[in-house]
VEXSE-915227 format. One record per residue (C-alpha): residue in one letter; x, y, z. Coordinates in steps of 0.001 Angstrom, whole numbers, padded with zeros to 6 digits, always signed. Layout:
<sites>
AXYZ
...
</sites>
This chain:
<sites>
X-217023-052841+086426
X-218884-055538+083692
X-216264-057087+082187
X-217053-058885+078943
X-215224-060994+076067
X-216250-061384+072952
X-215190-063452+069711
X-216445-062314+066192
X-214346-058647+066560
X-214082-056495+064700
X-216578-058297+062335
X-220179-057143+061314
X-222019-057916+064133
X-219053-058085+065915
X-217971-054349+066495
X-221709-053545+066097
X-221929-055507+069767
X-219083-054214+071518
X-219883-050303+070150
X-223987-051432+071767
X-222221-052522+074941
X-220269-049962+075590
X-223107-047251+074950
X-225690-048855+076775
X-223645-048887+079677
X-221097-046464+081307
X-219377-048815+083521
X-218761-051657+080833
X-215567-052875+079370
X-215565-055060+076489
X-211922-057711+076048
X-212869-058328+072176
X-210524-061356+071629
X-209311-061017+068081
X-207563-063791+065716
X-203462-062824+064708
X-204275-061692+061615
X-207324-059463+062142
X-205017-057709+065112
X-204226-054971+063176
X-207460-054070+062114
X-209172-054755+065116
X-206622-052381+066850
X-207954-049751+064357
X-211850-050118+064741
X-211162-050082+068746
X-209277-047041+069106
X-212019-045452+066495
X-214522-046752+069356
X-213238-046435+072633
X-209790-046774+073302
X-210104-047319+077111
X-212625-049420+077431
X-212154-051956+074732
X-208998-053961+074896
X-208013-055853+071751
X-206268-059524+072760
X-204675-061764+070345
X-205756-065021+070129
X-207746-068270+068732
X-210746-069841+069233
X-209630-072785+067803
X-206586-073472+070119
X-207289-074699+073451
X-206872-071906+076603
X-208371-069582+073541
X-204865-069010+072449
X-204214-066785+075063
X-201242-065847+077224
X-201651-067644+080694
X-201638-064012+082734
X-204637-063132+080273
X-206365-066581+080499
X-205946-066537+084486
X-207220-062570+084391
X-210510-062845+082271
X-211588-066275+083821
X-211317-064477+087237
X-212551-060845+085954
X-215351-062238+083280
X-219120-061463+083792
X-219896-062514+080498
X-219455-063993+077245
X-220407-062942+073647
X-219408-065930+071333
X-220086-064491+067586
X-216675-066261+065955
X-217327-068898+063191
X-217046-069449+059816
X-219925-068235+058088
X-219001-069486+054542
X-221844-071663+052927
X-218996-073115+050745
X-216617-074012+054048
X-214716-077210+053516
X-215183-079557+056515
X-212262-079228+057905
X-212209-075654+058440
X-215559-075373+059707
X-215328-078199+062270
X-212139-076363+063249
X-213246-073191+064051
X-217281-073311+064397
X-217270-076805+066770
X-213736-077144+068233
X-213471-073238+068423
X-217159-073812+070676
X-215740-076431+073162
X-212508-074009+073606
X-214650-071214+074893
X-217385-073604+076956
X-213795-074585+078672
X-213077-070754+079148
X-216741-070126+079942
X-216496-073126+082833
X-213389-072005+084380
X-214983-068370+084531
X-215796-067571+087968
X-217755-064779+087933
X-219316-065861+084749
X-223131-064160+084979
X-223774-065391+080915
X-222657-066675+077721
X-224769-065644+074973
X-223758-068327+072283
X-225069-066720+068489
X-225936-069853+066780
X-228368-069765+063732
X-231537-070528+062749
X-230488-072928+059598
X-229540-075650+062368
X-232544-076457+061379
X-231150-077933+058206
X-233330-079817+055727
X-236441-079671+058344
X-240025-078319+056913
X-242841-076568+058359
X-242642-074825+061055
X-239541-075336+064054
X-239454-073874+066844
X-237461-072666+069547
X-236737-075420+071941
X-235963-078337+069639
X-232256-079100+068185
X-232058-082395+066967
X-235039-083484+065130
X-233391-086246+062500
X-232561-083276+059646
X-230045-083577+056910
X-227944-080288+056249
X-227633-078480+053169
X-223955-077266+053419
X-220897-077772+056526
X-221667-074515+057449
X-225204-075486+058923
X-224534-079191+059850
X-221318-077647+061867
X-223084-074874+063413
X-225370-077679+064777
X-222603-079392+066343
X-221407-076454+068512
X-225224-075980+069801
X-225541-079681+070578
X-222195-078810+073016
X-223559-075717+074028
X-227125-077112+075423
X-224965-080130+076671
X-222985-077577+079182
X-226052-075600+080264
X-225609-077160+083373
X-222479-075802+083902
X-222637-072734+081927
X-225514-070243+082306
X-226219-069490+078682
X-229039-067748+076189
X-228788-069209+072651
X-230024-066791+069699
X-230755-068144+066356
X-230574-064909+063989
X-231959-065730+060178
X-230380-064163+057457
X-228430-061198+058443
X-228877-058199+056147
X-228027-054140+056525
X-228689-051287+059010
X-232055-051158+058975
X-231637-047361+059705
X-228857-046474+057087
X-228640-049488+054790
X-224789-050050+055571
X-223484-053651+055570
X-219980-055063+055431
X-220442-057730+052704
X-222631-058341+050003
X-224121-061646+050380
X-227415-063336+050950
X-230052-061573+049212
X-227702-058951+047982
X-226106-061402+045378
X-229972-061093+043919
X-229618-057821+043894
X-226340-057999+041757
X-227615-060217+039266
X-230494-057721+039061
X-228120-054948+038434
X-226116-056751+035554
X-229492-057979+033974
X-230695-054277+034184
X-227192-053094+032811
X-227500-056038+030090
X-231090-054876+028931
X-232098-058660+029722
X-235142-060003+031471
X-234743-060205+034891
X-235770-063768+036538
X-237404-064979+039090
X-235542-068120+040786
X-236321-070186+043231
X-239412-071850+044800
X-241630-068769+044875
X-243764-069753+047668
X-240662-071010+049940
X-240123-068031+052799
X-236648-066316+052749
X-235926-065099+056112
X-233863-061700+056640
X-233507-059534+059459
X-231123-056279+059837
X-228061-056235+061859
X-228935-053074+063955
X-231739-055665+065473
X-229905-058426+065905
X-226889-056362+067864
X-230182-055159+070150
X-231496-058485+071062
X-228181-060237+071141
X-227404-057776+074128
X-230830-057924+075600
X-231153-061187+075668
X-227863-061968+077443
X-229276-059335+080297
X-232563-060747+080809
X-233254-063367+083137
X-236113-064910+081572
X-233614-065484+078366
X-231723-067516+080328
X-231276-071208+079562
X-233543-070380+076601
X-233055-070080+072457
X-234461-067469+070868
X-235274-067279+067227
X-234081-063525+066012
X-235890-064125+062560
X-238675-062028+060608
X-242013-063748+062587
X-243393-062538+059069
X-241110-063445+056141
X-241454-062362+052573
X-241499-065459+050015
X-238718-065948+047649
X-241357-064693+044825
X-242225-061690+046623
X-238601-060855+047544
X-237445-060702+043823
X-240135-059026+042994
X-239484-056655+045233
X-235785-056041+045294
X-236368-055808+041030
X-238842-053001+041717
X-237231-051225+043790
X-233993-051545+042552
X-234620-051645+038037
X-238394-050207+038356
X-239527-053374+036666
X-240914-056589+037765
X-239428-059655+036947
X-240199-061845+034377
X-240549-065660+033569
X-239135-068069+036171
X-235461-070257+035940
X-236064-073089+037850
X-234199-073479+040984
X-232367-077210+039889
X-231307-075691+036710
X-230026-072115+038280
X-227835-074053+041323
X-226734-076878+038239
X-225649-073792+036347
X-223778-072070+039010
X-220994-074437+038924
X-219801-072791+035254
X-217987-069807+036283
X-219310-067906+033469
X-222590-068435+034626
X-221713-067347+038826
X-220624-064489+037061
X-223874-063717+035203
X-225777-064072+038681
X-223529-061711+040198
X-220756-064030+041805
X-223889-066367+043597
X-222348-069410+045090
X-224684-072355+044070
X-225110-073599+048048
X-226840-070672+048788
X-229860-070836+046106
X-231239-074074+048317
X-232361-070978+050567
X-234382-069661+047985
X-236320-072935+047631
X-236783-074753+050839
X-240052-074213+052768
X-239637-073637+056544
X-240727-071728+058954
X-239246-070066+062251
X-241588-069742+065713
X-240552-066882+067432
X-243089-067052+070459
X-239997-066854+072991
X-238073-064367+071272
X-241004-061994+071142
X-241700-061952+074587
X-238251-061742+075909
X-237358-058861+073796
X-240617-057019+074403
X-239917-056433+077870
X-236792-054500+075668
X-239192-052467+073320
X-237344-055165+070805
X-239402-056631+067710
X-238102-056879+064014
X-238846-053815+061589
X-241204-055094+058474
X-238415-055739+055313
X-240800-053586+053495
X-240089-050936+055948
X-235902-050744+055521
X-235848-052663+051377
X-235045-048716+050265
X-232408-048216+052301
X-231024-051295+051708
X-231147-051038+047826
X-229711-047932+048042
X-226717-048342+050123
X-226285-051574+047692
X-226443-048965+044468
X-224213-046662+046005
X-221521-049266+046718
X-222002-052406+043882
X-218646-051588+042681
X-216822-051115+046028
X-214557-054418+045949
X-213872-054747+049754
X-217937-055270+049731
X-217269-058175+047551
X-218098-061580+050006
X-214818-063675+050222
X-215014-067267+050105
X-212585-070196+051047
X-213679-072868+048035
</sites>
């Protein structure tokens, strides 16, 4: 029987992975570790899945032995074949504290888990690909720390954990993925918050329900990199099956990104049948976003997260294309799944529990 244990339940990825893990393979049982006061819910969204072969344990990422009971600790570290690690704090406006908390200490607490596991075959550590922080151009796969500045704790924290996590590959056989911007089903259109591009889509909406112009923002030559979580769930379990994946990162980004300029354009089309018109500059829109008033007129945008409609990098994704080929794995085109996307959006705008939640 493949055991496995995996943080990040019953988030958006998270029960995404364990529901992919379970149907890919008959004999698999998935221990999704979940956080006191997610038990309830998690509880819920595993007896919707499968009730005997996912077993919800409370417990924290950020306390040492995972917060676990020390039958359960001494159990999994015996039983465990391997490790999903999806839990963080994925807030762009994270104070420190928190997010060194949960995204680095919560890291070393399972690398200790992950080094007392006997049987461990894998952990597949989800990282991002904004370690890559300030950086320009092009990075690729293999590199980490390159000199970059950050632009928020959420990146500059998520960096720490992978430092830790390459520094125990010795001791911990491991496959790193780096997924970009994590939108919708690319199938259906369903998501479980409304962030990222989707606050463009809301200030769309309120400038098409205003009769105002609709702007473009942002440096409209500077790539914004999306891909769809029914992708990332794929690779994320490929990878951490493949030999050739392991010891390796792998860059689960769009190989082909849209520009900021093309991706307002677009989501204005398709969503208010009219292009955009004139241009806010980027300083002036993330300057304005600290008046309320003004966050609300953008559709509740946090001002950290218009620096990713403006920066100029580039992802290589050499690696992660030929490790998931051997999967039948590659990104769908944004162009291909922007419908479904908008329309799941339209149909739910007004649905507060879609509404992103922030902690500053």
């Amino acid at each position: 029987m493949a055991l496995s244990l995996l943080t990040g339940f019953p988030g958006f990825i998270g029960r995404r992975l364990a529901k992919h893990l379970l149907d890919d393979d008959a004999d698999a049982t998935v221990v999704a570790l979940v956080e006191p006061r997610m038990l309830a819910a998690g509880r819920d969204v595993a007896a919707e899945m499968d009730p005997e072969r996912i077993q919800v344990l409370s417990g924290d990422i950020a306390d040492r032995r995972l917060g676990l009971e020390d039958g359960d600790y001494d159990r999994l570290t015996a039983d465990v074949r391997r490790v999903f690690h999806l839990a963080a704090i994925y807030d762009l406006a994270v104070p420190v504290e928190l997010a060194q908390r949960v995204n680095v200490d919560g890291t070393g607490n399972v690398l200790e888990f992950c080094i007392a596991a006997t049987a461990l075959e894998r952990l597949a550590y989800v990282s991002t690909a904004y370690v890559a922080g300030w950086r320009r151009g092009v990075v690729y796969e293999h590199e980490l720390v390159m000199g970059q500045g950050f632009k928020n704790h959420y990146e500059s924290t998520k960096f720490q954990a992978e430092v830790w996590v390459r520094e125990a590959m010795d001791r911990v056989p491991t496959t790193i993925v780096r997924p970009a911007i994590v939108v919708g089903d690319s199938r259906t259109g369903e998501t479980q918050k409304f962030d990222g591009p989707y606050y463009l889509l809301r200030a769309i909406s309120q400038a098409q329900r205003a009769r105002r112009a609709i702007p473009q923002f942002g440096r409209l030559e500077a790539t914004f990199n999306v891909v769809p979580v029914d992708y990332v769930v794929a690779a994320i379990a490929a990878a951490a099956a493949e030999p050739e994946a392991l010891d390796q990162t792998l860059h689960l980004v769009d190989p082909e990104p849209l520009t900021s300029g093309q991706l307002v354009t677009l989501l204005s089309e398709r969503y208010a049948g009219r292009p955009p018109q004139g241009r806010i500059p980027a300083s002036l829109v993330e300057a304005s976003l600290r008046l309320p008033v003004v966050r609300t007129r953008f559709g509740g945008t946090p001002r950290e997260s218009i620096a990713y409609l403006n920066h100029p990098v580039r992802f290589d994704t050499r690696r992660a294309m030929n490790v998931l080929a051997r999967h039948g794995l590659a990104p769908p085109k944004f162009h291909d799944y922007v419908d479904r996307m908008v329309e799941f959006f339209r149909s739910h705008e007004h649905d507060e529990a879609l509404r992103p939640k922030t902690t500053a």
